[in-house]
N, C-alpha and C positions, 0 to 999 in steps of 0.2 A: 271719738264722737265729737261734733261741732257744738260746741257750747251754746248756749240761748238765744246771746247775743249777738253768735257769729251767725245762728242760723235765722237770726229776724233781717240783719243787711243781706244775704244774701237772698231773702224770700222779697227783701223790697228793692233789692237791683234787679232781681229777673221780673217782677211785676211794673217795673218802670222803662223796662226795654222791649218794643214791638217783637209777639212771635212772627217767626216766621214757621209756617208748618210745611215740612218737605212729605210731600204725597208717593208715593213707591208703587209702581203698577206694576202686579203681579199676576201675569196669563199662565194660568193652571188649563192645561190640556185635560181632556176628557183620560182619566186615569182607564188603559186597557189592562183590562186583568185579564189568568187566564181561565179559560173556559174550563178547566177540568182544578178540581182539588186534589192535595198533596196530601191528604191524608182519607182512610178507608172511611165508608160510610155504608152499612150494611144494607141491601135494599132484597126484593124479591127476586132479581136477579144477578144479585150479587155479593154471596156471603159462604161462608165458611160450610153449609151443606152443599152448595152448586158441584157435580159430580165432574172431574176431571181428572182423564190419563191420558198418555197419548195414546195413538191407535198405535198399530203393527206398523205403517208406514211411516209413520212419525219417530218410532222407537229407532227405525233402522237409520235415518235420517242422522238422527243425533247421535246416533253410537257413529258414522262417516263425522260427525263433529268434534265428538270428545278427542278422536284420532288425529286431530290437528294442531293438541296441545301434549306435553309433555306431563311425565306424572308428575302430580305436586301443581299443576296451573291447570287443572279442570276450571278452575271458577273463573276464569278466561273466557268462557264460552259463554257467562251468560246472559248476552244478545243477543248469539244467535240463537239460543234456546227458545227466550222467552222470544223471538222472532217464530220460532217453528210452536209454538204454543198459540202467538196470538192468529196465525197464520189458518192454523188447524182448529181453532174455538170463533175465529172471527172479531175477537176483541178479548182482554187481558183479562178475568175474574182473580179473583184472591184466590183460590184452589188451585188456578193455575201458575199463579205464583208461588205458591206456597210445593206443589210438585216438582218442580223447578230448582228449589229450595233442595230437598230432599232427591231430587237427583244426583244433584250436584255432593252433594252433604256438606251444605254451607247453608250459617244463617238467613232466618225467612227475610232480617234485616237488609241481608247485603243487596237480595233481590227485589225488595221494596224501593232500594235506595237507587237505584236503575229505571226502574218501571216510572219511578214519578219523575227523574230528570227528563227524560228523552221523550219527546213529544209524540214521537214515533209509536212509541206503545198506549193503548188506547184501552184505559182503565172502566169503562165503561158500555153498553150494548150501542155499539152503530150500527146507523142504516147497508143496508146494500150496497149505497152509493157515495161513498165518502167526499165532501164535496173541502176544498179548499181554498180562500181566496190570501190571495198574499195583500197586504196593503203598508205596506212598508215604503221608503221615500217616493221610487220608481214608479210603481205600479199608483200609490196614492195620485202621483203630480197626472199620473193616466185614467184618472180616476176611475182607479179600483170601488172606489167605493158606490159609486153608480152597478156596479156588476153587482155588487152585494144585496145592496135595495131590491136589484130585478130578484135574487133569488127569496130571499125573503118576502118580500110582496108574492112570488108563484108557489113560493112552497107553502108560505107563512108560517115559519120557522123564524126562531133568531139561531146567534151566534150560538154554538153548542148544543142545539136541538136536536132532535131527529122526529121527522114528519110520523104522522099515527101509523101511516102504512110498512112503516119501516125502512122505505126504501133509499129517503137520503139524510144525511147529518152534514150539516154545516160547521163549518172550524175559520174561523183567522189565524193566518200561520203569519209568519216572517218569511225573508226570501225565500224564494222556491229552484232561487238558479238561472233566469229566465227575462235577466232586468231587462235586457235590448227588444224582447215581444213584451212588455209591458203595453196595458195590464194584462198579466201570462196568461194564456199566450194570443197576445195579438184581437184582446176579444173586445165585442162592442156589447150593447147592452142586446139588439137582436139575437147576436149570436148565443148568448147564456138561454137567450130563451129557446132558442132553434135547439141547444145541447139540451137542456132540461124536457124539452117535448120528447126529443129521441131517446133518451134515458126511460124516459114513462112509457116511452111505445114498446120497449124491449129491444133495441139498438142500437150500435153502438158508434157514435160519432167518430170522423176521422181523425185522428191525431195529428197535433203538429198545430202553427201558426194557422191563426182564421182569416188572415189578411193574401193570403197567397204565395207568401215566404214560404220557402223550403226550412230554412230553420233559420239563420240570425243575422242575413246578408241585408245591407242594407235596403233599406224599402222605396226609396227613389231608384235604385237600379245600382248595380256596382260601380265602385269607384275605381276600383284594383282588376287586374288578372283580365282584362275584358280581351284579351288576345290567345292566339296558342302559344303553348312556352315556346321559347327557344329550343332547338337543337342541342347534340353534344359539340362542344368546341365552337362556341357562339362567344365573340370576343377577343379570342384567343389569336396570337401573330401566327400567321400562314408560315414562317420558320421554326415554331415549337411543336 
């Protein structure tokens, strides 16, 4: 510890010397959290009374699944199980985890700890129309997020809702796979709306890029392959 003395010179050398005060700018991005919670919250549609088995067709399904694993590594399967539950329920309930659990005869744990990683399974009641927009670097600089605003302003939904009629839920996902038709695939903001009228109308928009790509060939026109290939023995010396 600085003794009295030591610490009065030092409080009248720093009070005799100009601060200087160094400033730190620090840009905090808007924190994306996600849209679903990692842990159960009991609701009217969704609790430990909610009745769930699979049907006949779903049983036969999975017994063709369990035959893909060897004995001792049934609990191997269980994605595609809780795939063939969320498939046949339209979104994941705890009961249908919890069957799953008990099919397998492995803890309700091991199957929770799946359900919540994988974004894929969808803990909660969605729409009809599951809607996803990617906005990750690609699609952001394409701005995805103008697609977003249109959906949200026509549905007036946010991120993670799902509209009263049930028909669609909005999600922010990560890539989609799709970087080169950014924002996937190839959309403008008319276009979201042209897809969202036909979705309401009961139809079903073409698939594939909205720009007139066939799928990821560049959008000026090829650069590559613009000719027919060559022949067999194209190159090759007339003595070989």
């Amino acid at each position: 510890m600085l003794s009295l003395a030591l610490r009065r010179v030092v409080s009248r050398q720093f009070n005799n010397t100009p601060k200087v005060i160094q400033q730190r700018k620090i840009c905090i991005a808007t924190q994306l959290l996600s849209d679903k919670l990692f842990v159960h919250r009991d609701s009217a549609e969704n609790n430990s009374d909610v009745p769930f088995e699979f049907t006949d067709k779903s049983k036969k399904r999975a017994e063709q699944i369990l035959a893909n694993y060897p004995e001792g590594h049934k609990s191997a399967a269980i994605i595609p199980l809780l795939d063939l539950a969320q498939r046949q329920h339209g979104w994941l309930p705890l009961t249908a985890m919890n069957y799953v659990a008990d099919y397998l005869n492995v803890s309700p744990m091991r199957i929770y700890e799946v359900a919540t990683f994988y974004t894929m399974f969808n803990r909660e009641p969605m729409g009809k129309y599951h809607i996803q927009i990617c906005t990750t670097t690609p699609c952001m600089l394409r701005d995805s997020d103008a697609i977003m605003n249109v959906i949200k302003s026509k549905l007036g939904i946010e991120v993670g809702q799902t509209t009263k009629d049930g028909l669609f839920t909005l999600s922010e996902v990560e890539c989609l796979g799709a970087c080169v038709n950014a924002p996937m695939e190839d959309l403008t903001e008319k276009d979201m709306e042209e897809i969202l009228d036909s979705l309401k109308a009961g139809s079903k928009p073409a698939a594939g890029p909205r720009s007139g790509r066939k799928c990821a060939e560049p959008i000026t026109g090829l650069t590559s392959l613009t000719s027919p290939p060559t022949g067999p023995g194209y190159g090759v010396r007339d003595d070989l």
